[in-house]
N, C-alpha and C positions, 0 to 999 in steps of 0.2 A: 504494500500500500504506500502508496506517494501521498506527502501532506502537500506537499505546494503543486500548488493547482495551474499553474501558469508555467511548468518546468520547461517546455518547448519553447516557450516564447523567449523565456529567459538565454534559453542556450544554441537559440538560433541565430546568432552575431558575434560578433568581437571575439576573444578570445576562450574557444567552445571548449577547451578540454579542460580549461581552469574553472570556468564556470561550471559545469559538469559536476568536477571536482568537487568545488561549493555547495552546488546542492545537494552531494551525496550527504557533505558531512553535515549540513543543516536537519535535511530531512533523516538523518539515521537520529539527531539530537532531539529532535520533534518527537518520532518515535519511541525516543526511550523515554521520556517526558509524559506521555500519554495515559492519562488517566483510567480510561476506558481497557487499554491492552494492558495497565501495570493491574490491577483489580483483577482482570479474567486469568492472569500469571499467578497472584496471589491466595486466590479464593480458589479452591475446590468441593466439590462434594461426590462423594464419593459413599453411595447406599446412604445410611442415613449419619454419616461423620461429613462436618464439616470441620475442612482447614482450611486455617489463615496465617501462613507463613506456618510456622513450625507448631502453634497451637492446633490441638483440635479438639472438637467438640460432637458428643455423638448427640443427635437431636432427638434422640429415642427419649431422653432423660433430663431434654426442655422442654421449656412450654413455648411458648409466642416468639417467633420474628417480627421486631418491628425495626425499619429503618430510617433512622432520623438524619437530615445534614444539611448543610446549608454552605454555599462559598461557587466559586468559580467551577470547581471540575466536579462538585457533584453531580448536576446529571450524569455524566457520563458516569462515576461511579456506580450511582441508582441502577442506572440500565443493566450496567455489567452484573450487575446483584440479581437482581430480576430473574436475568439470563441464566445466572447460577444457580439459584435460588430457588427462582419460580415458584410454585405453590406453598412452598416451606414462607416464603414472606405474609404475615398474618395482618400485616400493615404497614404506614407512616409517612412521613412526608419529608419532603424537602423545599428547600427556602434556592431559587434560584437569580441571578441580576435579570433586569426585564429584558425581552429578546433573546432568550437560551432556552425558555418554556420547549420541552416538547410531549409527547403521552407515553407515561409510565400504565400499567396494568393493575399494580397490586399498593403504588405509590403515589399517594399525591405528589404534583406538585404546584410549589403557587410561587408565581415572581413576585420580584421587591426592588425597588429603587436601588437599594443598597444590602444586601444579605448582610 
């Protein structure tokens, strides 16, 4: 997956093998950066254990998921959660800036001027 969305435009001129260059090592920074892919690396579930990094938790012997957060990369978080998660989320919401709103399933979410 490519983040920069204009990568041809960029690397159709001047000096193409440097710019090239540039965008690999932007777009691999982006990537790693990425909220969305660092959550779906971190979070697993696996039958009914969920881990998160080196934690795990068998959900046999919880009660309720709820998801709460608020800031810049939570949606993307949420989503990856979801995806993980899916039916195991029993609720909750997130606080997102205005213009990031998108539709979660099992999460609300509502924008804010300012999270």
């Amino acid at each position: 997956m490519t983040y920069i969305k204009n990568r041809q435009e960029l690397i159709s001129h001047g000096y193409k093998k440097e710019r090239e260059a540039a965008l690999d090592i932007i777009d691999y920074a982006l990537q790693m950066v990425d909220p969305y892919r660092a959550t779906k690396e971190l979070v697993h579930l696996d039958s009914r254990t969920l881990s998160v990094g080196q934690l795990k938790f068998n959900l046999s012997q919880r009660g309720n998921i709820y998801v709460f957060g608020m800031g810049k990369a939570t949606f993307a978080i949420a989503k990856a959660l979801e995806e993980i998660l899916s039916e195991n989320i029993s609720g909750g919401i997130i606080i997102v800036k205005q213009g990031q709103a998108g539709t979660l399933h099992r999460i609300k979410v509502r924008e804010a001027s300012h999270p």
